[in-house]
C-alpha positions in Angstrom: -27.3 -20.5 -43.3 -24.0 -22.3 -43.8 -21.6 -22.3 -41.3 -19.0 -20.3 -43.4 -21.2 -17.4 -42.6 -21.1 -17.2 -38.9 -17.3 -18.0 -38.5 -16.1 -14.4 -39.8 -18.2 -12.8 -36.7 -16.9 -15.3 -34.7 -13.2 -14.5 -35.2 -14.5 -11.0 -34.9 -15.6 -11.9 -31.6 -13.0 -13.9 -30.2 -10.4 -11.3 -31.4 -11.7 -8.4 -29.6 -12.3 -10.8 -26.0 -8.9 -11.4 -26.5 -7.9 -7.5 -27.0 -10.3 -6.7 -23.8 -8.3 -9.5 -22.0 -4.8 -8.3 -22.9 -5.7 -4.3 -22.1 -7.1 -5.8 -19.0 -4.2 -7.3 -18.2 -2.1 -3.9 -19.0 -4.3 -2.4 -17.2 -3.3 -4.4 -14.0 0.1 -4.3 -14.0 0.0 -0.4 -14.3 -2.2 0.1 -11.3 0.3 -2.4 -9.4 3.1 -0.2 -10.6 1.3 2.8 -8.8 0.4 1.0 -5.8 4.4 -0.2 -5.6 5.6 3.6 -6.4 3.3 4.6 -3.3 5.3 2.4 -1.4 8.1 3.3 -2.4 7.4 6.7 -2.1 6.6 6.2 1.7 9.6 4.4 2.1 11.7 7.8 0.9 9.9 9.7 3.2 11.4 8.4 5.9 15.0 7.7 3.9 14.9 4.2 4.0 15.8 2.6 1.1 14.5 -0.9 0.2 16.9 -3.8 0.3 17.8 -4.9 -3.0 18.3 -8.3 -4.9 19.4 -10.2 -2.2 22.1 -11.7 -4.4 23.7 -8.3 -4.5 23.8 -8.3 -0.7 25.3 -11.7 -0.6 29.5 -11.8 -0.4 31.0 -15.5 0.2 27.5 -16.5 1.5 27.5 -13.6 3.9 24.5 -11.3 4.0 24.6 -8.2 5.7 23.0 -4.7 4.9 23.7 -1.3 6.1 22.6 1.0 7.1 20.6 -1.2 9.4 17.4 1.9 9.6 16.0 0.3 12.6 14.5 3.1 14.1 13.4 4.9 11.7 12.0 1.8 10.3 10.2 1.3 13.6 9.1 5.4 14.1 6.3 5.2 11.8 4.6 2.8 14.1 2.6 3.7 17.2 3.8 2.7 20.7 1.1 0.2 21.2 2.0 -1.2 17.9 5.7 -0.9 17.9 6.0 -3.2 21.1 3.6 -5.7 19.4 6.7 -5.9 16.4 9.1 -6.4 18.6 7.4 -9.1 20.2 7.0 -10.9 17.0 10.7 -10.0 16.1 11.9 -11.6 19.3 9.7 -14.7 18.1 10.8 -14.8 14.5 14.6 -13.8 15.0 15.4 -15.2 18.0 17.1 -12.1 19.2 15.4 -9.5 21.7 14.6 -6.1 20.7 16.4 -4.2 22.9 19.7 -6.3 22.9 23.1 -4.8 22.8 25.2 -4.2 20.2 27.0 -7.1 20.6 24.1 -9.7 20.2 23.0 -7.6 17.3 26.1 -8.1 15.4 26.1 -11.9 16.1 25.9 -14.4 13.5 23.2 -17.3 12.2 22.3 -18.9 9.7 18.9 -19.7 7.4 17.9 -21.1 4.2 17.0 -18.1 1.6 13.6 -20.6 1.0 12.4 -19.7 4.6 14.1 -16.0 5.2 11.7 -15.7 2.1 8.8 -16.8 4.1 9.8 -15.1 7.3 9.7 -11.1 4.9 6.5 -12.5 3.3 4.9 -13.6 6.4 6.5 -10.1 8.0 4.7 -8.4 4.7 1.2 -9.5 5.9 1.7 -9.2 9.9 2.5 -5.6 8.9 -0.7 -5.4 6.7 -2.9 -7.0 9.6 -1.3 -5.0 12.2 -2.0 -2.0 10.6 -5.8 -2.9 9.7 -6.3 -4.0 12.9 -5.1 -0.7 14.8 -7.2 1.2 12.7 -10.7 -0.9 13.3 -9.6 -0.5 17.3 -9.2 3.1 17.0 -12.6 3.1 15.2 -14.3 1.0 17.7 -12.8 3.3 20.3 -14.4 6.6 18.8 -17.8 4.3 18.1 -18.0 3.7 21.8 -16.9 7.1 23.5 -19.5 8.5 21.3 -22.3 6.0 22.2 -21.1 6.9 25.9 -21.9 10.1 25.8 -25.6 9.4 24.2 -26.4 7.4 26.7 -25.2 10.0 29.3 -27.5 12.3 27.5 -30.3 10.3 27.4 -30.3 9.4 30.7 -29.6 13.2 32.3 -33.0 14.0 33.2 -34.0 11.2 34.8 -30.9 11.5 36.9 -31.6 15.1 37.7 -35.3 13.9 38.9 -33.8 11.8 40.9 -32.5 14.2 43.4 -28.8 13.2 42.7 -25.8 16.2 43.5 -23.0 14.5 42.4 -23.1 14.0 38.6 -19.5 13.2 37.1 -19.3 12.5 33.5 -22.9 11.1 33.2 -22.7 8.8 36.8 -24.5 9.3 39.3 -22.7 9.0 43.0 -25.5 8.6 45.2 -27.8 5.5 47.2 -30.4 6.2 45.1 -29.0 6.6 42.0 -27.4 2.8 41.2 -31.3 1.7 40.5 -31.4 4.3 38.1 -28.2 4.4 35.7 -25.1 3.5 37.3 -23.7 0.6 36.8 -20.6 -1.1 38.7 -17.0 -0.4 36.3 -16.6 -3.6 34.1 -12.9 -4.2 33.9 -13.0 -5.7 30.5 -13.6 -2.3 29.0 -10.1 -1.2 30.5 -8.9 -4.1 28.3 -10.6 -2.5 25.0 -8.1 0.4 25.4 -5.3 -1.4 24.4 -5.0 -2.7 21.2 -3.3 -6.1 22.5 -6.3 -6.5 24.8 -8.6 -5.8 21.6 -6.7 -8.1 19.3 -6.9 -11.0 21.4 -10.5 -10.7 22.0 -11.5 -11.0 18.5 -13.3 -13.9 17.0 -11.2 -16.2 14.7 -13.6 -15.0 11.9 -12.5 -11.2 12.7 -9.1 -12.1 13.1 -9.3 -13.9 9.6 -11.1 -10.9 8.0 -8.2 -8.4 8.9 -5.4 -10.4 8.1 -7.0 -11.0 4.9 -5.5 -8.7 1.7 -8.5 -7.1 -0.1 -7.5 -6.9 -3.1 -6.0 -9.0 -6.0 -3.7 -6.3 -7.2 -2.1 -6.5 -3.4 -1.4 -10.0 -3.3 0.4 -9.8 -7.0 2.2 -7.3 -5.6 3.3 -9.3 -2.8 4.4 -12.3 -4.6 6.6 -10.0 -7.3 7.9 -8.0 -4.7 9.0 -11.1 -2.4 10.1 -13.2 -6.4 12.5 -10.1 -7.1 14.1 -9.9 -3.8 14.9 -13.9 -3.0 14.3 -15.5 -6.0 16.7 -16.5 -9.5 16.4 -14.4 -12.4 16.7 -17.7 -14.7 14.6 -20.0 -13.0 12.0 -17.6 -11.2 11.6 -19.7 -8.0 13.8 -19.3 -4.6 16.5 -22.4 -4.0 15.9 -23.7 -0.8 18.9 -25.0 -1.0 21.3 -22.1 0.1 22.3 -21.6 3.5 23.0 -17.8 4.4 25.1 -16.7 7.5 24.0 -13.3 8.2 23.7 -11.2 11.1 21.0 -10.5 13.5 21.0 -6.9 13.0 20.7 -7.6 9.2 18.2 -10.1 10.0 16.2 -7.4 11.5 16.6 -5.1 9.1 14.8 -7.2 6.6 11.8 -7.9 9.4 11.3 -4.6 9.8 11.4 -3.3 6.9 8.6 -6.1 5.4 6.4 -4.8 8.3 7.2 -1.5 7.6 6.4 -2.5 3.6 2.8 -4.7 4.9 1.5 -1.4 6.8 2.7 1.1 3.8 0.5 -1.5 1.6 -2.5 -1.0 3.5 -2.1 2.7 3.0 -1.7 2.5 -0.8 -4.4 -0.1 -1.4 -6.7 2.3 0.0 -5.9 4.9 -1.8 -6.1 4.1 -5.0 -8.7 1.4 -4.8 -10.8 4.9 -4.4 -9.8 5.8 -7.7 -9.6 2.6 -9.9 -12.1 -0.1 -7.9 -9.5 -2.6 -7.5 -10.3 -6.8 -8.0 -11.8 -7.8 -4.9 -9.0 -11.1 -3.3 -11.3 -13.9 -3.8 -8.8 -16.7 -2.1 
């Protein structure tokens, strides 16, 4: 057959992969809509509003943003947690966590380029940090409860053994160290705490839960972080300006990208139970 007979059905076809393509498309943007309302959402809970266009925040080259919200930015964190943030705040800020009011209200300076990186980077700590608190409490659960299996499994036999003094599935007694006690290992004092647990992890691990899952989570990330620092015109951030802002305001916008990393976590998980979100493939 003649060629002109084949290239209607393949218009046909190339139309409707490009219709599948653009509702696809559509079709992403609205579930990163509802995965940013989530946020936002969790973000009102707590009556913190985001910060907004940083160019509306920005008078004579002077950022500063108030209310600053610090704690009850930092009360939806755990205690383990929250002293791991303010670690990395002293790190990235320069400016200690529990300084005065003074030091707070001091001044520096820092390109927008790399107060970009520093909320972005902030974005994903608070993402991994949130991740990896929940695998530890996991772990935790996984090993009290294969604890007390063990101390199951191995009651008779302690009971044949003669032993009194039975404590919480050990044995205190000569005899029963051959048995099924076993000297305390001191590492597994070290599990309890998530620092302890976080630095014992594998790089692979470690790479694994910083990782985002999905590809509707990174988009998000990149608009979110475009919209606050970047130029309406151009759409890229100038690496050129020079802000003088405060460290309180500095730590504002820290906290609040942790804050926005951890409430991401939440939201990704919810609704990639409902719409099966693109797995991150980078």
């Amino acid at each position: 057959m003649p060629m002109s007979y084949y290239l209607p059905n393949l218009e046909i076809f190339l139309n409707n992969r490009r219709i599948a393509k653009l509702k696809e498309n559509e079709c992403q943007i609205a579930v990163e809509d509802i995965i940013y309302m989530l946020i936002i959402f969790k973000f009102s809970e707590i009556r913190v509003p985001l910060v907004p266009k940083l160019s509306d925040c920005i008078c004579y080259g002077r950022l500063e943003i108030h209310p600053s919200k610090h704690w009850q930015l930092e009360s939806i964190h755990s205690f383990e947690v929250l002293q791991i943030i303010k670690e990395y705040l002293t790190a990235v800020s320069g400016c200690r966590a529990d300084s005065c009011v003074t030091d707070e209200w001091a001044t520096t300076q820092i390109h927008q380029a790399h107060l970009g990186q520093v909320y972005a980077a902030s974005i994903l700590y608070g993402y991994f940090l949130k991740s990896a608190s929940l695998r530890h409490q996991l772990d935790l659960c996984l090993t009290q409860v294969h604890r007390n299996h063990l101390a199951l499994i191995k009651l008779p036999e302690l009971w044949s053994c003669g032993s009194t003094n039975l404590v919480l599935g050990s044995v205190i007694s000569p005899r029963s160290t051959s048995v099924g006690h076993r000297p305390s290992q001191p590492w597994k004092n070290c599990e309890e705490t998530l620092r302890c647990y976080v630095m014992g992890l594998d790089p692979e691990s470690l790479q694994r839960l910083a990782k985002v899952k999905t590809k509707e989570a990174v988009n998000l990330v990149e608009k979110h972080c475009l919209a606050l620092f970047g130029d309406e015109k151009t759409g890229t951030i100038d690496s050129n300006v020079i802000i003088t802002t405060s460290f309180s305001s500095l730590k504002r916008m820290i906290l609040e990208a942790v804050a926005f990393g951890s409430f991401l976590w939440d939201a990704e998980e919810y609704v990639d139970d409902v719409y099966m979100l693109k797995e991150n493939s980078l």
